[in-house]
Structures are given as structure tokens and as C-alpha cells.
N, C-alpha and C positions, 0 to 999 in steps of 0.2 A: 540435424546440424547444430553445432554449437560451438560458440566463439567467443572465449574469456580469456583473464588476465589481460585486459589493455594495457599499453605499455603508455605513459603519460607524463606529463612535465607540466610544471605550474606554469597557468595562463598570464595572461599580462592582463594589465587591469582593465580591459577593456569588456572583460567577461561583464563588470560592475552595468555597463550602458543597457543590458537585455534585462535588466530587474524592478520590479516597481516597488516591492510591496515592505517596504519600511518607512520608519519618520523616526526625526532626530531629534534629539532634545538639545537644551540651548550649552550642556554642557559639554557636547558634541557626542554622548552615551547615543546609541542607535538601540530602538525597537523593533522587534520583527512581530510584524502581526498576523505569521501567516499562520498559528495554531494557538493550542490555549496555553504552552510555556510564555509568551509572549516575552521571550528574553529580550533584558536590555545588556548590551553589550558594548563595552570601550573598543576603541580602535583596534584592529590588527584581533577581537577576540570570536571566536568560533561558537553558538549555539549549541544547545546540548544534543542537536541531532549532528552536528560536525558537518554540515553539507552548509552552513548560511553563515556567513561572514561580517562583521560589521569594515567598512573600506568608505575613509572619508565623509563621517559621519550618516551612513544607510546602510542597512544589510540587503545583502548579494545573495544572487545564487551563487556560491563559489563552484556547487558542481553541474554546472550549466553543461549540458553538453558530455559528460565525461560515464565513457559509457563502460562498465565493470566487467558486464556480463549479456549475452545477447545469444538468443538460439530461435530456433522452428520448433515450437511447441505444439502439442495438441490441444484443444481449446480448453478439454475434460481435463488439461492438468493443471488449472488458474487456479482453482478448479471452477468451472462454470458446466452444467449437467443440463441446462435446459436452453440456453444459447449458441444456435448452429450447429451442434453438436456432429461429432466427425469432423470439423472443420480445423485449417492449422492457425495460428497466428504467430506473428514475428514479436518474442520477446526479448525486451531490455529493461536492464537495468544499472543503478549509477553505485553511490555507495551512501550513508547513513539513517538513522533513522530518530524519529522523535519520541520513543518508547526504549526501552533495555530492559527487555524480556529473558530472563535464564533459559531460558528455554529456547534462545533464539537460530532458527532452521538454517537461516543466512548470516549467522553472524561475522563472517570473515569480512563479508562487506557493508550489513548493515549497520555492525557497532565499531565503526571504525571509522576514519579520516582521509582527508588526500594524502598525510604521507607512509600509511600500511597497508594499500591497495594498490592495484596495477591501472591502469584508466588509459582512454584512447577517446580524444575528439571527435566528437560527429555534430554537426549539425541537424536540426529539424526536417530541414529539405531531405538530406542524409537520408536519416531513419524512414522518410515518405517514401523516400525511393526505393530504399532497398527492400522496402513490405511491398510495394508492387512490384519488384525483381521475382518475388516469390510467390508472385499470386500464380502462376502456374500450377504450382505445386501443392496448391490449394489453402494458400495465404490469404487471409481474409483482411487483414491491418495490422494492427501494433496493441500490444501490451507491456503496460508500464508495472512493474512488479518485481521483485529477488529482493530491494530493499524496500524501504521504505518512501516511492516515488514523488509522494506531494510534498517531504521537503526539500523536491526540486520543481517547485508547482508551475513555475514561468518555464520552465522546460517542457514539461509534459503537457501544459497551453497549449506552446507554440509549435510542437510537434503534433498535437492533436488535429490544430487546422491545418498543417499541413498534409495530413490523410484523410483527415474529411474532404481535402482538395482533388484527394485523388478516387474518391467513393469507395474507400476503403472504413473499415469499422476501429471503434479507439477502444480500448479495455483495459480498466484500473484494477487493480487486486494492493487493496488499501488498509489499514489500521484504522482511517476514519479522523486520526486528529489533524481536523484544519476548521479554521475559523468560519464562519456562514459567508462573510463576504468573499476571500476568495473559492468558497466550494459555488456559491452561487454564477461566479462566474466561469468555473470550467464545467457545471454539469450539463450544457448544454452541447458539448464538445464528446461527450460521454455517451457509447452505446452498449456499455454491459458494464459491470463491476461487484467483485467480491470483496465484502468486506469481513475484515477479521473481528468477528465480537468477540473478547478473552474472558469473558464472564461476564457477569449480572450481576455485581458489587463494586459500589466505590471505593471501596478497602484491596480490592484485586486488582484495579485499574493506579490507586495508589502504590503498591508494592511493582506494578510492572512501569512506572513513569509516566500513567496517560491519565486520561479523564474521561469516567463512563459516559458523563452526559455530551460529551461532543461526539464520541463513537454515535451515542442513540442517534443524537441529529443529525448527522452526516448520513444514518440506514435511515430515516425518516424523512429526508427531504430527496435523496434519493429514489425512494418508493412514492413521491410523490412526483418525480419526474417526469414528464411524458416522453416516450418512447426511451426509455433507458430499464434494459434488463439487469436486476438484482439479485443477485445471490449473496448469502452469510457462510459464514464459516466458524466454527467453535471450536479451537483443539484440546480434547479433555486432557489436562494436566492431574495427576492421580495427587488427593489432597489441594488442590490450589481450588479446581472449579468444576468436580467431579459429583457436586450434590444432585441428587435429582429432584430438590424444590427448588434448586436456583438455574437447571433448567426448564422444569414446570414454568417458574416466572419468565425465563428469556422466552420460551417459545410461543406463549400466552400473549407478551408483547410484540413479537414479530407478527402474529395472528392478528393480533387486533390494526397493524398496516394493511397486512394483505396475508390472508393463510395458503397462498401460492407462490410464497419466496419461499426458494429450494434452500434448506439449513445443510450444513455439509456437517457433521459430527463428526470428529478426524480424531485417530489416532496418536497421542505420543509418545518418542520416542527420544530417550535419552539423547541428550545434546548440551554443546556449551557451557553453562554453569550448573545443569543439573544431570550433570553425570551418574548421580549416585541414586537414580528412582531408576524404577523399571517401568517398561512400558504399559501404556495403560490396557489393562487387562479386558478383552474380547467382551466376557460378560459386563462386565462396567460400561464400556460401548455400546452393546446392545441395548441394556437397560433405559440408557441416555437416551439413546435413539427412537427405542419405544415410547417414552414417556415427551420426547419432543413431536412425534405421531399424535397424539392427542391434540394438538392444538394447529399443527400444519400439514399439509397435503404434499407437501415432497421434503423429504426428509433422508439422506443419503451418508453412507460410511465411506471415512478415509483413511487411507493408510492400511486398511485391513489385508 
């Protein structure tokens, strides 16, 4: 099952009351502290992930609620390999992101705005309900994932407790940049989660708009979580982060957390702004893979 292109109209400002996580300075410029851009923003101006709004001096989730994309997934397609496996879960997602990746798999909706996407209201309750409509059919909860979900973090909270209300499971499939205070606050809420590591350079995390060291801590306080299952994911980009010392070192680091997070070695494939590579070549996966075998005990190809 799958159900996209919401069809959507701008909220009235009442969307602003469901948001916490901003402060204002005295010039009425709005900071958003929910990742390390920490943009400061004038009135009426949009963060560079296009989903957080500054509205009377505080930044908003402006896409509270606003739902892109929504299907019955397999749980193996988050990807998660060692969590319930065979099981389905109800995925959604909204639109933006806090990264601009060439490479980006979602880009229609992650490097984009409210006004060049389709979007449909749902509320928390919503999305609770309709992942037990489909617990039948061997729905297990709600996965927040297509974009880039934590910067809509007051959303994917408050939809979290509300299927934790119903004994249902929450699952994040993230990029990892958010600041320590609010990840500390939603990992408790969190019963699986893949995080995308894009390499093991700050010079890689620089050219794709993030910051390696908040990705490490976000997999690192994660893996220190109790009861919340982790998976990584890498997609070897052919020339960006297809070295096998700087997977040597990522997987050396994931090991030295725990040598039982499942690394997912994936696949890529032509998209978006890098049109003009070919895909990464089978033996170059393998090798990746092999050499990420050295240091961890589950170690799995995507896209192959």
C-alpha cells in the first residue's frame, strides 16, 4: 500500500502553539536549536532545512503534521535486518531536510519547501490510529523516514507517544543531525533506528551540509540507549567515500560501541545532482563490505 502526493494548504498560525524548541533574541531574530545549523532567523524567514519557520519572534515546526508520503513497508526496507524481521511497519513522511546531499534518493521532497510539494494534515492521534488499523496485516507501529524526519522533531515526539500508547513500536531512519538535548529527549520514545553515516570525514560531512561529529553522537548515544535497536547505514558514493581506510576507520568506530550494530553497505545509484557517475561498482561493494567484516559481526549489502 502506498499513499502520496498530499494535497495541502497553508496552516493558520496556530500550527506555531505545538513547538517548543526555539528562543529569541532581543532583536526579535529567532534561533532554532534543534540541530548544529542553529540558524538564526528574521521574521517570516525559513531554516535551511525549509521545514522550521521563524513566526513572531520563535521558530516553528511549520511542517507539523503535513504528511508527503505514507505507505505499508517491510521493516527490511528502513533498512533494519535484525529488528522483527518479516514484520511491516506504517511509513511516513513530511518534506525537508537539514543536509543537501547530491545524491539525494528523496529529493522531491527532502530538498524542498511547502510550496513545491503536495502535503495532507494528519495529526499524532492520526498516524496512531491508522498503524493499529493495520496491525492486522502485520503492522507493527510507525516509521518516521523518506525525508529528513527530526526536522519535524515536535512531531515525530508527539506521534511517538501516541503509539507507544497504543503498544505499538516507533522507528527513526535518520541522518543523525540534532542537537543532544532534544535527541535526549525523544530517545526514550525510540524502539529501532537507522542512521545514515555518509562517511568518516569532516571534509565529506562539510561538502554534504552536515557535521560528522553530531552524526558520531547521535550513533553513540543511541548504542548507549537501553532497549532501542541500532542499525547504520553507508551508501558508497564512487570517489566521495568509497576508500577502504575510511571504512577501515568507520567500522573500527562502530566496533568499538558495540561489534553487533548491523552496518548496511548500500549501493549507489545515479540520482539528483549526480547524474553523471555510474553506479558503484559490485566489486568496490564487496570489497567495502569485506573490509567493514573485519571489525563487525553483521555486515549487509544494499541495493545489490
Amino acid at each position: 500500500m502506498m499513499v502520496g502526493n498530499m494535497v495541502g494548504s497553508e496552516p493558520n498560525a496556530e500550527v506555531g502553539g505545538k513547538v517548543e524548541s526555539a528562543m529569541a533574541s532581543p532583536d526579535k531574530r529567532a534561533f532554532c536549536t534543534l540541530c548544529p545549523h542553529r540558524c538564526s532567523l528574521a521574521e517570516g524567514q525559513r531554516g535551511i532545512c525549509q521545514a522550521r519557520i521563524a513566526r513572531d519572534g520563535v521558530v516553528i515546526d511549520e511542517n507539523y503534521g503535513r504528511i508527503t508520503s505514507l505507505a505499508l513497508d517491510p521493516i527490511e526496507k528502513k533498512p533494519l535486518a535484525r529488528f522483527m524481521p518479516g514484520s511491516s511497519i506504517l511509513s511516513i513522511g513530511s518534506y525537508g531536510c537539514n543536509m543537501h546531499c547530491g545524491y539525494c534518493q528523496n529529493a522531491s521532497i527532502a530538498q524542498v519547501g511547502p510550496a513545491h510539494v503536495e502535503w495532507r494534515q494528519m495529526e499524532p492521534a492520526d498516524i496512531a490510529e491508522m498503524a493499529s488499523m493495520f496491525a492486522l496485516q502485520g503492522n507493527i507501529g510507525v516509521a518516521f523516514t523518506y525525508n529528513e524526519p527530526l526536522v519535524g522533531f515536535e512531531f515525530v515526539r508527539n506521534c511517538a507517544r501516541e503509539v507507544h500508547q497504543r503498544g505499538m513500536k516507533n522507528v527513526l531512519v535518520s541522518n543523525g543531525q540534532i542537537n543532544p538535548e532534544p535527541l535526549a529527549e525523544l530517545l526514550p520514545l525510540i524502539d529501532a533506528a537507522n542512521i545514515d553515516l555518509k562517511g568518516f570525514t569532516p571534509a565529506i560531512y562539510r561538502r554534504l551540509g552536515g557535521d560528522l561529529e553530531t552524526t558520531l553522537a547521535t550513533i553513540e548515544a543511541m548504542a548507549n540507549e537501553p532497549n532501542l535497536h541500532l542499525e547504520v547505514t553507508t551508501l558508497v558514493v564512487p570517489g566521495l567515500n568509497d576508500s577502504p581506510d575510511q571504512m577501515a576507520k568507520e567500522a573500527a568506530w562502530i566496533a568499538s560501541l558495540d561489534p553487533q550494530i548491523p552496518l548496511h553497505v548500500t549501493r549507489f545509484f545515479p540520482c539528483y545532482k549526480m547524474l553523471q557517475l555510474e553506479p558503484t561498482p559490485l566489486d568496490t561493494l564487496h570489497a567495502l563490505a569485506d573490509v567493514a567484516r573485519e571489525s563487525l559481526d553483521f555486515v549487509y549489502l544494499g541495493n545489490c
